[in-house]
C-alpha positions as YAML, in Angstrom:
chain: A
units: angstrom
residues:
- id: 1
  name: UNK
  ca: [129.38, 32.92, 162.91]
- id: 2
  name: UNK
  ca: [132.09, 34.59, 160.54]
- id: 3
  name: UNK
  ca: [129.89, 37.34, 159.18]
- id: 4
  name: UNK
  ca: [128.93, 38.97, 162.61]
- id: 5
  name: UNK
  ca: [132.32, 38.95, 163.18]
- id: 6
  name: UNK
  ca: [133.50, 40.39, 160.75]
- id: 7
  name: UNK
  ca: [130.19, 43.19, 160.73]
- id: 8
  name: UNK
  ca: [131.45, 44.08, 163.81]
- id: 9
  name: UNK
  ca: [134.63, 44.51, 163.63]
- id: 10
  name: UNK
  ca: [133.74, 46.99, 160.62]
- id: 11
  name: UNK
  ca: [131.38, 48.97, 162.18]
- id: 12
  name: UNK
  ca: [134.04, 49.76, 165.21]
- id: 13
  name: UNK
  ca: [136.77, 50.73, 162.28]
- id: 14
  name: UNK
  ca: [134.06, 52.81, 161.15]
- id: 15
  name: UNK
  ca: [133.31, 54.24, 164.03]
- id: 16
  name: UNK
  ca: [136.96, 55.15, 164.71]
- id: 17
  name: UNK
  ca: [137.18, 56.69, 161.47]
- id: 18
  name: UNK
  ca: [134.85, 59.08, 161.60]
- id: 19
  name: UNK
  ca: [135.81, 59.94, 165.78]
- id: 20
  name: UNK
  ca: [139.53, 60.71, 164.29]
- id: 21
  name: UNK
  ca: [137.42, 63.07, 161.34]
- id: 22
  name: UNK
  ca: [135.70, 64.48, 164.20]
- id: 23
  name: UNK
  ca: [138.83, 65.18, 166.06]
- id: 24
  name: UNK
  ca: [140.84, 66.43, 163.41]
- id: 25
  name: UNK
  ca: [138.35, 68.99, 162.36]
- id: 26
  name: UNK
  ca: [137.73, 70.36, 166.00]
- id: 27
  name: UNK
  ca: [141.13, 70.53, 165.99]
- id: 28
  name: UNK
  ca: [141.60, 72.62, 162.53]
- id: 29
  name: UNK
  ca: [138.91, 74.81, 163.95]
- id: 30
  name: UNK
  ca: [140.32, 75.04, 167.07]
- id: 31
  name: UNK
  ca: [143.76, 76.60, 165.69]
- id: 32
  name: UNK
  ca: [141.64, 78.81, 163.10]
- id: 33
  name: UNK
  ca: [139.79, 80.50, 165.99]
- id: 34
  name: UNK
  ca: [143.67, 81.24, 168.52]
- id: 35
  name: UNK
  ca: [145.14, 82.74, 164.64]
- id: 36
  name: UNK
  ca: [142.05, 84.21, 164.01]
- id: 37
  name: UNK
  ca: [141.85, 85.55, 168.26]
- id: 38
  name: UNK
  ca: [145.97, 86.00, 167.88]
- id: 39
  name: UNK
  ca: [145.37, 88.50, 164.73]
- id: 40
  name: UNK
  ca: [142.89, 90.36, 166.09]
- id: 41
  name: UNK
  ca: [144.76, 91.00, 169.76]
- id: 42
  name: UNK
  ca: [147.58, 92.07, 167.76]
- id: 43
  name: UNK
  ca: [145.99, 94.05, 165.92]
- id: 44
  name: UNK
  ca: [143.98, 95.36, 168.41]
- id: 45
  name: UNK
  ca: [147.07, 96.24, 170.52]
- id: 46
  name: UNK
  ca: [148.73, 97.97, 167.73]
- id: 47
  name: UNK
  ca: [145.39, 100.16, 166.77]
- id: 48
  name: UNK
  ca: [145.60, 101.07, 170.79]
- id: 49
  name: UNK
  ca: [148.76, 102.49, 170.58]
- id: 50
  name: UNK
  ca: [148.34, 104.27, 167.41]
- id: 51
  name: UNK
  ca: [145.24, 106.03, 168.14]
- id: 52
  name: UNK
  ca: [145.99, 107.07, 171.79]
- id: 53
  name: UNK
  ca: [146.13, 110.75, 173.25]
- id: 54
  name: UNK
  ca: [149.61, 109.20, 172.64]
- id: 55
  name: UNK
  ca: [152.30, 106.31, 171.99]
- id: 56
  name: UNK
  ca: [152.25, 104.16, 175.08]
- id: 57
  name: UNK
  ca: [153.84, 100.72, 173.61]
- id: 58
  name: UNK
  ca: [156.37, 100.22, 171.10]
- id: 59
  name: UNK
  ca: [158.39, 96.67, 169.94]
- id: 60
  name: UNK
  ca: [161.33, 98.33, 167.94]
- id: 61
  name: UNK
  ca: [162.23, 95.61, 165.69]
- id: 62
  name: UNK
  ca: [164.42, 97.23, 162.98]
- id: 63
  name: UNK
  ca: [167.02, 94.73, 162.34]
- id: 64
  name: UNK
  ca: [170.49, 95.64, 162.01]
- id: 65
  name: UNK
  ca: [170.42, 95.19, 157.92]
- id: 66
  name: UNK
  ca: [167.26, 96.85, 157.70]
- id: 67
  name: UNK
  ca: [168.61, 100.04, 159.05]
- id: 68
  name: UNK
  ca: [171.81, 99.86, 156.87]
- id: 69
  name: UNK
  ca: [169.74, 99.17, 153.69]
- id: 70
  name: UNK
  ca: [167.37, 102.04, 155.14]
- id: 71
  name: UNK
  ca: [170.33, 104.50, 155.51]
- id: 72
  name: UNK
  ca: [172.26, 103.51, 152.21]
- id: 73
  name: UNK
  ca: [169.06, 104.38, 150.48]
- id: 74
  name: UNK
  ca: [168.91, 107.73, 152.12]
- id: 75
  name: UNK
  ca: [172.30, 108.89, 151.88]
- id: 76
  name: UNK
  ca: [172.52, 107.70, 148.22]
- id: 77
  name: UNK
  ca: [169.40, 109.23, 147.21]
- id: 78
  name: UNK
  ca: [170.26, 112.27, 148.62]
- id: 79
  name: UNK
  ca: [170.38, 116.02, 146.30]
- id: 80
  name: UNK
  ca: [168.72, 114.25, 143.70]
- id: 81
  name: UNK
  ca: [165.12, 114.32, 142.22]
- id: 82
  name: UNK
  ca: [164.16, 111.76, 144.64]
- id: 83
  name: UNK
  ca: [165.11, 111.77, 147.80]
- id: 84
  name: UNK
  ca: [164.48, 108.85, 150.07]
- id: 85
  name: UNK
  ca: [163.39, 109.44, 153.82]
- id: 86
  name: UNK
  ca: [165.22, 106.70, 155.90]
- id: 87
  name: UNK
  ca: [162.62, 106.83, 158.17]
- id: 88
  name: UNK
  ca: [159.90, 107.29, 155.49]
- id: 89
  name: UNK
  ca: [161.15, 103.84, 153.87]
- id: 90
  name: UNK
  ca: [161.67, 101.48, 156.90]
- id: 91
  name: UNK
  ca: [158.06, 102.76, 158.26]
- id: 92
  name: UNK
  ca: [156.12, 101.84, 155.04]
- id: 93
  name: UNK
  ca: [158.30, 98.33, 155.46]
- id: 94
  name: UNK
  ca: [156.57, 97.84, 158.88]
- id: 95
  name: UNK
  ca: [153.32, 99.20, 157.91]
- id: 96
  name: UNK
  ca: [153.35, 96.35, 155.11]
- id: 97
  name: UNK
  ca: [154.83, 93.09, 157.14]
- id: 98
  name: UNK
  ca: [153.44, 93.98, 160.68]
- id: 99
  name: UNK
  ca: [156.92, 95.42, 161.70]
- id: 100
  name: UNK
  ca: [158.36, 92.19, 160.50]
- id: 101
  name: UNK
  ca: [162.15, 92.64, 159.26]
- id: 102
  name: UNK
  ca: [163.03, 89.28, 158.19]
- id: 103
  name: UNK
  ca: [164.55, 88.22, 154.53]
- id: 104
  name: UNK
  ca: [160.92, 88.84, 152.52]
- id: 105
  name: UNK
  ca: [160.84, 92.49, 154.18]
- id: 106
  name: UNK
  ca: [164.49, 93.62, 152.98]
- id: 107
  name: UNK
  ca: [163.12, 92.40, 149.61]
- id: 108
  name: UNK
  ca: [160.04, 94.49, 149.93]
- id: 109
  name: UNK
  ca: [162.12, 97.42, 151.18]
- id: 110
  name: UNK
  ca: [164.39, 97.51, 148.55]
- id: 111
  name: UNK
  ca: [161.63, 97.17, 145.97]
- id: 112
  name: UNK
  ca: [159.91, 99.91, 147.72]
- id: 113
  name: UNK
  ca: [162.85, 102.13, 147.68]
- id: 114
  name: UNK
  ca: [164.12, 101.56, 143.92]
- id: 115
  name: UNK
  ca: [159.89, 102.65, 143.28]
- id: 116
  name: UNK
  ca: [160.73, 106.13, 145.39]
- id: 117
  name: UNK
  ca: [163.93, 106.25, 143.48]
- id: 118
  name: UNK
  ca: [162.77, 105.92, 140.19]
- id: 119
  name: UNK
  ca: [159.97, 108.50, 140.37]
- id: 120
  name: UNK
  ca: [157.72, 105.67, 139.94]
- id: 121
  name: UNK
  ca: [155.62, 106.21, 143.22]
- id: 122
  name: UNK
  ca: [155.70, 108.82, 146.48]
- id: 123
  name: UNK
  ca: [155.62, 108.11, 150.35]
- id: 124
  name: UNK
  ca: [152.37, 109.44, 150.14]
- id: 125
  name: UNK
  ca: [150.66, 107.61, 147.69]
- id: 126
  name: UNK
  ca: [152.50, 104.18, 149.07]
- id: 127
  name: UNK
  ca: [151.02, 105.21, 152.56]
- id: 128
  name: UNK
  ca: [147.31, 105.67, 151.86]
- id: 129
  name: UNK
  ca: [147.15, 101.55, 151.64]
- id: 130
  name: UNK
  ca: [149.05, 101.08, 154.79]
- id: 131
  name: UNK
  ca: [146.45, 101.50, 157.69]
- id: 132
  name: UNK
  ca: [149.66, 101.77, 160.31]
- id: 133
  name: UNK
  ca: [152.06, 104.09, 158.18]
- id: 134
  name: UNK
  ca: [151.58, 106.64, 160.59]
- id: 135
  name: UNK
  ca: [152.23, 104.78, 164.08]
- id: 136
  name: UNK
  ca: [155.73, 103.47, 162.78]
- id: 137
  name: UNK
  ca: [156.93, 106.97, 161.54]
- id: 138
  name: UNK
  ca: [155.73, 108.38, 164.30]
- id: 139
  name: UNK
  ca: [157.72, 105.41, 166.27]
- id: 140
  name: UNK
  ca: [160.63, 105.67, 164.08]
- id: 141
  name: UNK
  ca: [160.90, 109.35, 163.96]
- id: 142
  name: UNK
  ca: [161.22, 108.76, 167.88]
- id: 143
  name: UNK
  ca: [163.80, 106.52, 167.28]
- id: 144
  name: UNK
  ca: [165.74, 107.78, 164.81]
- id: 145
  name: UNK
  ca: [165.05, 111.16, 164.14]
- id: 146
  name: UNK
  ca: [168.26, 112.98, 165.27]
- id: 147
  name: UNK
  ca: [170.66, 110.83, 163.93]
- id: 148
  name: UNK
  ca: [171.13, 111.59, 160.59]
- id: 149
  name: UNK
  ca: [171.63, 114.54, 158.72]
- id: 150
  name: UNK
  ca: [174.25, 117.57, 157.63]
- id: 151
  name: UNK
  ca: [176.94, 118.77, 159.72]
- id: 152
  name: UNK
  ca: [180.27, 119.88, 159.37]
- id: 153
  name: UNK
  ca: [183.14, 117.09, 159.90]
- id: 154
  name: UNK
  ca: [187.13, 118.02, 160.78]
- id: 155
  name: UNK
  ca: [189.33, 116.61, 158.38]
- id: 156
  name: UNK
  ca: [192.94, 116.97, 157.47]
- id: 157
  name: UNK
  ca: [193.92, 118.44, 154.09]
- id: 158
  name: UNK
  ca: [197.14, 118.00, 152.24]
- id: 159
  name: UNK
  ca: [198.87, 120.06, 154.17]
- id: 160
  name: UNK
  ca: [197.97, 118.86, 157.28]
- id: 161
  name: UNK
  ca: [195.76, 121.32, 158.06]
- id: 162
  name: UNK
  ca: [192.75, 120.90, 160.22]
- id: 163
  name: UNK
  ca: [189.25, 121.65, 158.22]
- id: 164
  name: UNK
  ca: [185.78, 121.98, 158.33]
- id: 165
  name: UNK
  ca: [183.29, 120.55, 155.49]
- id: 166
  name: UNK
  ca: [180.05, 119.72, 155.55]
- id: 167
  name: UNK
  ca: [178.86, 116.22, 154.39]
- id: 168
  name: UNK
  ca: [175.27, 114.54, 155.16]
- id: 169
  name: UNK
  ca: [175.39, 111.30, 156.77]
- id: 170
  name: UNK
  ca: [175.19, 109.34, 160.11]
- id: 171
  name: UNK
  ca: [175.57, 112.35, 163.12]
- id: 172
  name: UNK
  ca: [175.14, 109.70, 166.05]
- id: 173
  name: UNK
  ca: [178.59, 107.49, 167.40]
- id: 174
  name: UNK
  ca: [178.81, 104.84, 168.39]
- id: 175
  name: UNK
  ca: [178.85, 104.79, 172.43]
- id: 176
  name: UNK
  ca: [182.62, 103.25, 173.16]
- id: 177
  name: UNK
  ca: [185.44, 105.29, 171.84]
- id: 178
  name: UNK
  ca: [186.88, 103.22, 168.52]
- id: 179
  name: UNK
  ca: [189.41, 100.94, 169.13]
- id: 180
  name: UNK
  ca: [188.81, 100.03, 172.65]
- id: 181
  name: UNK
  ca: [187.82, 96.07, 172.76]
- id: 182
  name: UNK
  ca: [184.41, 94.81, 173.94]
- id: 183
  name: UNK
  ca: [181.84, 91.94, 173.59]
- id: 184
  name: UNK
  ca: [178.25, 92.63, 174.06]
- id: 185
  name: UNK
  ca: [175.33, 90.59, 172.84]
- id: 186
  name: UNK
  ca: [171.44, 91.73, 173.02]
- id: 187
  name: UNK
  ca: [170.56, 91.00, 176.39]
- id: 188
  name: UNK
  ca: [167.26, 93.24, 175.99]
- id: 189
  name: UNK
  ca: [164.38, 91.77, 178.50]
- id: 190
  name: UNK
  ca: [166.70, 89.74, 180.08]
- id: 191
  name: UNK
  ca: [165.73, 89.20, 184.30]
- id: 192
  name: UNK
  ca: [167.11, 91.85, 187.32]
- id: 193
  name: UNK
  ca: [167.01, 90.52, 190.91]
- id: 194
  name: UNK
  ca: [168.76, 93.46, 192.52]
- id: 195
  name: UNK
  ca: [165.92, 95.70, 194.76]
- id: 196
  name: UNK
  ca: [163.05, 93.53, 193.32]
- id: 197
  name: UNK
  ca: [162.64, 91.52, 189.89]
- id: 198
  name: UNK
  ca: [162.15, 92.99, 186.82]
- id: 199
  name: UNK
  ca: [163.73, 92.86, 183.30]
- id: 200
  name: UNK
  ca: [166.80, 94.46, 181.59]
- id: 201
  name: UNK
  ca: [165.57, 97.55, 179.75]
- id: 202
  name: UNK
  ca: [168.87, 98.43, 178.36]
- id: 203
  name: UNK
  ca: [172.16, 96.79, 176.77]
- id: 204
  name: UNK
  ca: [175.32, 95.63, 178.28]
- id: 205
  name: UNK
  ca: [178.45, 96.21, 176.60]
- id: 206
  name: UNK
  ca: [181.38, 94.68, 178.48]
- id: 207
  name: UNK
  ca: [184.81, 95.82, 178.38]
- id: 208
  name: UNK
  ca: [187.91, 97.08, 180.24]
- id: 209
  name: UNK
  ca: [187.75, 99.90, 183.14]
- id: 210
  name: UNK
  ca: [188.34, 103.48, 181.89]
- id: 211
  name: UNK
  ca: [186.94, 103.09, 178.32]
- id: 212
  name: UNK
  ca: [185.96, 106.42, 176.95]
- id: 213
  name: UNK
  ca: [182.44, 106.87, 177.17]
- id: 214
  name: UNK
  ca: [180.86, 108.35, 173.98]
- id: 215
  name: UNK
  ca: [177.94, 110.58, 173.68]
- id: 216
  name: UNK
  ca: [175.50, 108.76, 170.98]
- id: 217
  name: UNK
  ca: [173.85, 112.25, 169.99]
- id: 218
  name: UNK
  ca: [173.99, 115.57, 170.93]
- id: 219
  name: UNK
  ca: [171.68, 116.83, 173.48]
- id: 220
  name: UNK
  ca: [171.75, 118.37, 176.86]
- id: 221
  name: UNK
  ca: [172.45, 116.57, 180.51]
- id: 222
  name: UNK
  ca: [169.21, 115.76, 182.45]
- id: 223
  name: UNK
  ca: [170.81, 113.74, 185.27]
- id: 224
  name: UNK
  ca: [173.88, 113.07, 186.28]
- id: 225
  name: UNK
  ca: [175.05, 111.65, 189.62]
- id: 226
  name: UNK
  ca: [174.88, 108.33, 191.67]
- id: 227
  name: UNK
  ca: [171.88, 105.98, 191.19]
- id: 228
  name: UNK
  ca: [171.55, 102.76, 193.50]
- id: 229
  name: UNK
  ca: [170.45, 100.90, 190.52]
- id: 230
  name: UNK
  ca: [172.92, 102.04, 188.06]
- id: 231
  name: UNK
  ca: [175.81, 103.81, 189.87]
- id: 232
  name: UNK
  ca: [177.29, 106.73, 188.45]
- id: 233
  name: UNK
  ca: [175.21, 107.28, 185.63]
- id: 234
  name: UNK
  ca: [174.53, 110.25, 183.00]
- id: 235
  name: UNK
  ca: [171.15, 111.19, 181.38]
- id: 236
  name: UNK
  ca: [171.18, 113.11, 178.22]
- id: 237
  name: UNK
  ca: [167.87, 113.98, 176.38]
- id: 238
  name: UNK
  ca: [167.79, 115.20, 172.75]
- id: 239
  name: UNK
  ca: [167.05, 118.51, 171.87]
- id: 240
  name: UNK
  ca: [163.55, 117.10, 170.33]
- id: 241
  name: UNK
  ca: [163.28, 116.09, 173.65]
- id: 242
  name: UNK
  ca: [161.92, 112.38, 172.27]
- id: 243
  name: UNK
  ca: [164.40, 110.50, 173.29]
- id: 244
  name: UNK
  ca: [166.55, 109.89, 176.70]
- id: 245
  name: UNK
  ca: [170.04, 108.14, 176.24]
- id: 246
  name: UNK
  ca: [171.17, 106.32, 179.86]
- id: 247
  name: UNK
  ca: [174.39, 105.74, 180.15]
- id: 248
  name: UNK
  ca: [175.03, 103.83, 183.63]
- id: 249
  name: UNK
  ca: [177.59, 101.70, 186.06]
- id: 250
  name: UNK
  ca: [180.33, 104.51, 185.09]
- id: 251
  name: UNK
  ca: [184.09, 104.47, 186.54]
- id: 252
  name: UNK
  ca: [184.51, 104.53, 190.66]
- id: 253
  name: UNK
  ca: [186.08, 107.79, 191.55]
- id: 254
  name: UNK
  ca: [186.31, 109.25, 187.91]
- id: 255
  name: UNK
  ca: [183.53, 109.00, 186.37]
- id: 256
  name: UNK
  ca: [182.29, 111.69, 184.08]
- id: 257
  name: UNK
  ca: [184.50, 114.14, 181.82]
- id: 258
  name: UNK
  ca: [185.88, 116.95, 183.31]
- id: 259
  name: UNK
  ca: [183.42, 120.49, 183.24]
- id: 260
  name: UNK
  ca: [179.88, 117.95, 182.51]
- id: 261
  name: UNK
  ca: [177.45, 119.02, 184.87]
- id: 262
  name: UNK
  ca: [173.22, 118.82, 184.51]
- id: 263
  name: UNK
  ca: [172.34, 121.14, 182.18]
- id: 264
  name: UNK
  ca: [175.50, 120.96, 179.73]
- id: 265
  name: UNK
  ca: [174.79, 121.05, 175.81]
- id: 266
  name: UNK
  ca: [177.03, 117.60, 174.69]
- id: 267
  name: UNK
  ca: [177.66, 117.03, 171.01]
- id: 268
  name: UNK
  ca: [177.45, 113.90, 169.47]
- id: 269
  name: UNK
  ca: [180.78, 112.10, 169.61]
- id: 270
  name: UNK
  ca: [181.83, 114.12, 172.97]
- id: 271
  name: UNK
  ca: [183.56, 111.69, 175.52]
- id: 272
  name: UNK
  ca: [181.21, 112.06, 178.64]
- id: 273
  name: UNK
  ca: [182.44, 109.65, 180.88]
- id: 274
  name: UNK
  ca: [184.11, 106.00, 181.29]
- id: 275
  name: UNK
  ca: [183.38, 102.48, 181.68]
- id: 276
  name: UNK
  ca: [183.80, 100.83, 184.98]
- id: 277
  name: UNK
  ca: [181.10, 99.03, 187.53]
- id: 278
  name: UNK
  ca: [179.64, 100.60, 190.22]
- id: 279
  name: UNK
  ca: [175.87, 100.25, 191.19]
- id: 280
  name: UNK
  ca: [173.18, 98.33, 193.15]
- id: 281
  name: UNK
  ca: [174.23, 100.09, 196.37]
- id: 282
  name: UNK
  ca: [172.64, 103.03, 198.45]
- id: 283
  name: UNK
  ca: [175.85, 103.96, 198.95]
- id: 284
  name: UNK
  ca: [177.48, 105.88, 196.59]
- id: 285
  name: UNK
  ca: [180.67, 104.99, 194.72]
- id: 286
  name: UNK
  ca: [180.56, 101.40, 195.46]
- id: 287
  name: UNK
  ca: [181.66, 98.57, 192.93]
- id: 288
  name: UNK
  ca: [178.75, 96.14, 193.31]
- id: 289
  name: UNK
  ca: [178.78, 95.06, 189.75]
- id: 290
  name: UNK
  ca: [180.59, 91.99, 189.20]
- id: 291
  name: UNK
  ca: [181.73, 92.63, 185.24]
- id: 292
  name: UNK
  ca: [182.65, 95.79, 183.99]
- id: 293
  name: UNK
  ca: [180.40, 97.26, 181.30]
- id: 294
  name: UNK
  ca: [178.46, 100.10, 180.02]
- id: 295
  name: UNK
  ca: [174.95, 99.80, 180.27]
- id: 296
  name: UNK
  ca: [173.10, 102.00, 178.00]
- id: 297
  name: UNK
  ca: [169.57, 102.69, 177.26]
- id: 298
  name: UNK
  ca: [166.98, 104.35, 175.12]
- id: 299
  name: UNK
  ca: [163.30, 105.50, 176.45]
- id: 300
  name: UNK
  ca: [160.94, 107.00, 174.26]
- id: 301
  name: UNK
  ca: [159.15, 109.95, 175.41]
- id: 302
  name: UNK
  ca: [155.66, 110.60, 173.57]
- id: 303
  name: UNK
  ca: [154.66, 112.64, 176.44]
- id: 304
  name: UNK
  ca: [156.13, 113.97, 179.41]
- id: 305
  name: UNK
  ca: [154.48, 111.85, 182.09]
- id: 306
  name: UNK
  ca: [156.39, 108.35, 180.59]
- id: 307
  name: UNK
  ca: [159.34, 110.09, 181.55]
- id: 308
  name: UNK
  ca: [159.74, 108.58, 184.95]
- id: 309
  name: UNK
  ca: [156.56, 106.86, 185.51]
- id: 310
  name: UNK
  ca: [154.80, 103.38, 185.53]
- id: 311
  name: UNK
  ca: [154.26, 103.60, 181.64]
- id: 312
  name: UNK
  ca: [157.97, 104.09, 180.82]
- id: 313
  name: UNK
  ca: [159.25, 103.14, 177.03]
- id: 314
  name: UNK
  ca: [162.16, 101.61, 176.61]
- id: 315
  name: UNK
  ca: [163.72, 99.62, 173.35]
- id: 316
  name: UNK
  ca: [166.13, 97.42, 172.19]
- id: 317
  name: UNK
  ca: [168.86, 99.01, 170.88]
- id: 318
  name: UNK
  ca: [170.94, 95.88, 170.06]
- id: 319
  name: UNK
  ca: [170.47, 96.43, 166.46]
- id: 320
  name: UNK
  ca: [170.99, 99.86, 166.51]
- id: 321
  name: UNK
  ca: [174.67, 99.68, 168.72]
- id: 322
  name: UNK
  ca: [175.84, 97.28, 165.84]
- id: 323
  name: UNK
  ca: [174.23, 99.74, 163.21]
- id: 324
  name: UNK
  ca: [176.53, 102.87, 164.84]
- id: 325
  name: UNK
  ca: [179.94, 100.81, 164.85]
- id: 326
  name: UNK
  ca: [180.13, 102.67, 161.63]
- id: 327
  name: UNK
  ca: [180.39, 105.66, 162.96]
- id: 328
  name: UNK
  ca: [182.96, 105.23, 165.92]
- id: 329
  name: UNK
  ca: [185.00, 108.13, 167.41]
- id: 330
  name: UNK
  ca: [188.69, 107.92, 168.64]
- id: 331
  name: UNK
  ca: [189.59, 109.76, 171.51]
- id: 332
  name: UNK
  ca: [193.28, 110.55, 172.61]
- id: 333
  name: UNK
  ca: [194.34, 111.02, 176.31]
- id: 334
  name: UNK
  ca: [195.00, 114.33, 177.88]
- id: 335
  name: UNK
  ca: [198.96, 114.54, 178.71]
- id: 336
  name: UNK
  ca: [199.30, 114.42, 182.63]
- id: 337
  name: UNK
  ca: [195.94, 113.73, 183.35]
- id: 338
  name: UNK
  ca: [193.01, 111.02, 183.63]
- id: 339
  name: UNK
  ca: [191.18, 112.33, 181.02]
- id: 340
  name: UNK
  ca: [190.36, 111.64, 177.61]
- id: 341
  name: UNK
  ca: [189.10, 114.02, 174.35]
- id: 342
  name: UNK
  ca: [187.96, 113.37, 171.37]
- id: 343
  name: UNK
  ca: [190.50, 113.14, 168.53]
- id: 344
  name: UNK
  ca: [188.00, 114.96, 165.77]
- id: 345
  name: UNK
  ca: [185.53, 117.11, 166.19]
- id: 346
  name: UNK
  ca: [182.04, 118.20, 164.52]
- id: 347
  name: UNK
  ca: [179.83, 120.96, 164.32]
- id: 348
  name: UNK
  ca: [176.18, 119.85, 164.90]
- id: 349
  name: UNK
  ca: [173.86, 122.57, 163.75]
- id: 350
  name: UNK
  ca: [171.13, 121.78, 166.54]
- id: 351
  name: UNK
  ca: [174.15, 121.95, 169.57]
- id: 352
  name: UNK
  ca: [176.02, 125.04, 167.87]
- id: 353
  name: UNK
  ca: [172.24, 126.26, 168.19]
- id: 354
  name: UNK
  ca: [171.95, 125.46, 171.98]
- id: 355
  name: UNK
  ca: [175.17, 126.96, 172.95]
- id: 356
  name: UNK
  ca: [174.46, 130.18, 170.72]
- id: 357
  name: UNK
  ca: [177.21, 129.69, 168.22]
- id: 358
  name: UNK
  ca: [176.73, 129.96, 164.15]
...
């Protein structure tokens, strides 16, 4: 009576065994199949948007170090035998991690730009193997494309004169005037109940009412007046016309600089307005928000009909505010008055264009 037993009881530990194989394996293949089905959707998606009449979808995810590695690169490189793109080197990054910029892909970018440096390789021979080099610089381009370059910077000499030079570096500011206090944190996609729900397309920065507004690049003014969403609020669109800074819940009663009206040419590092909190009212200069901030935001335009449509584009551009607290301009107050000025000015060749000086 002991061996039947103990047959038994071997066949069922058998049987268990090889149930558990079973399960494992289905589940192995299972999770092959969703990385295999996860690849191939995101793949998919990307190869949509890159092949398009044009760009309908973009994930900007540039990290903060990625863009000051990116921009060290360019401004170090630059007047020498090889020159490195800023733009050029962060989109053959993307193109080679999936628009991954975690620890591995500041490795690869820096080993990508000390090849471009050295003379040992060109954008254009590093882009034939990357199938999606062309979506990200067309993406980045859209991003980034007016805000670095040459322009002529005040300065005071040694005799305390006021001059012109030129220099080649960072031409966007930062959006707060420097040395006003804020706190801000990247609230990008975060959830809106006011008028219906939907998510944050923009970022908050919170600080105290009347804070000097700065203009991030130079461009001209495509709206300005009262929204119920975003209260006083100013539109400004670059002169490439890719991209549409909105600056929004602007100062009750004094909102905008004096003399900015639609249409104005504003050069990077004017002060176009202040902080304070009006919005989500039809009614117009109403304080409705409960914390004073500026909310600003960034939409892409690939073609006119995103502008203000159901396929709008807009990024995060958390990494990108802490990116241009490098370049921050001071602003000085207007004796007598409410207003506020920049304390140093510049001379961007693209707005000297618009307003028809040399």
């Amino acid at each position: 009576m002991i061996f039947p037993k103990q047959g038994t009881h071997y066949a069922n530990t058998m049987k268990k065994g090889i149930l558990t194989e079973i399960l494992l394996l289905v589940i192995l293949a299972a999770a092959v199949v969703k990385q295999t089905a996860d690849t191939r959707a995101s793949s998919f998606s990307l190869e949509k948007a890159a092949v398009s009449d044009y760009i309908k979808w973009v994930d900007f995810t540039v990290s903060y170090e990625a863009l000051c590695k990116a921009y060290e690169w360019d401004v170090d490189t630059y007047g020498s035998a090889h020159e490195i793109d800023w733009i050029d080197l962060l989109a053959c990054t993307a193109a080679a991690t999936g628009g991954e910029f975690d620890k591995k892909a500041l490795s690869s970018l820096n080993k990508t730009a000390k090849s471009l440096a050295e003379g040992k390789a060109t954008v254009s021979e590093l882009a034939q193997g990357l199938k999606y080099f062309s979506y990200y610089k067309e993406v980045y381009e859209a991003v980034l494309g007016g805000m670095l370059g040459e322009f002529e910077e005040e300065s005071v000499d040694e005799n305390g004169e006021k001059r012109f030079q030129t220099v080649y570096g960072l031409k966007a500011y930062f959006p707060l005037a420097k040395g006003f206090d804020y706190t801000h944190y990247d609230d990008f996609g975060a959830g809106r109940s006011f008028g219906y729900q939907r998510k944050h397309l923009g970022h908050d920065m919170m600080g105290q009412i009347g804070t000097p507004i700065i203009a991030i690049e130079s461009g001209y003014v495509e709206a300005l007046g009262w929204n119920a969403y975003g209260g006083w609020r100013i539109g400004i669109r670059s002169f490439d016309g890719k991209r549409y800074y909105y600056y929004a819940h602007l100062r009750q009663n004094y909102p905008y600089a004096e003399n900015l009206e639609n249409g104005s040419v504003v050069t990077a590092g004017d002060v176009i307005g202040y902080m304070g909190h009006t919005g989500y009212s039809t009614k117009e200069n109403v304080n409705n928000i409960k914390v004073v901030h500026l909310h600003w935001g960034m939409e892409l335009i690939f073609d006119e009909s995103q502008k203000e449509g159901d396929n709008e584009v807009w990024i995060d551009v958390y990494p990108l505010t802490r990116f241009l607290a490098r370049h921050a301009q001071a602003a000085e107050k207007k004796e007598g008055s409410r207003e506020w000025v920049r304390s140093t000015r510049m001379r961007d060749p693209l707005a000297q264009a618009a307003l028809g000086k040399k």
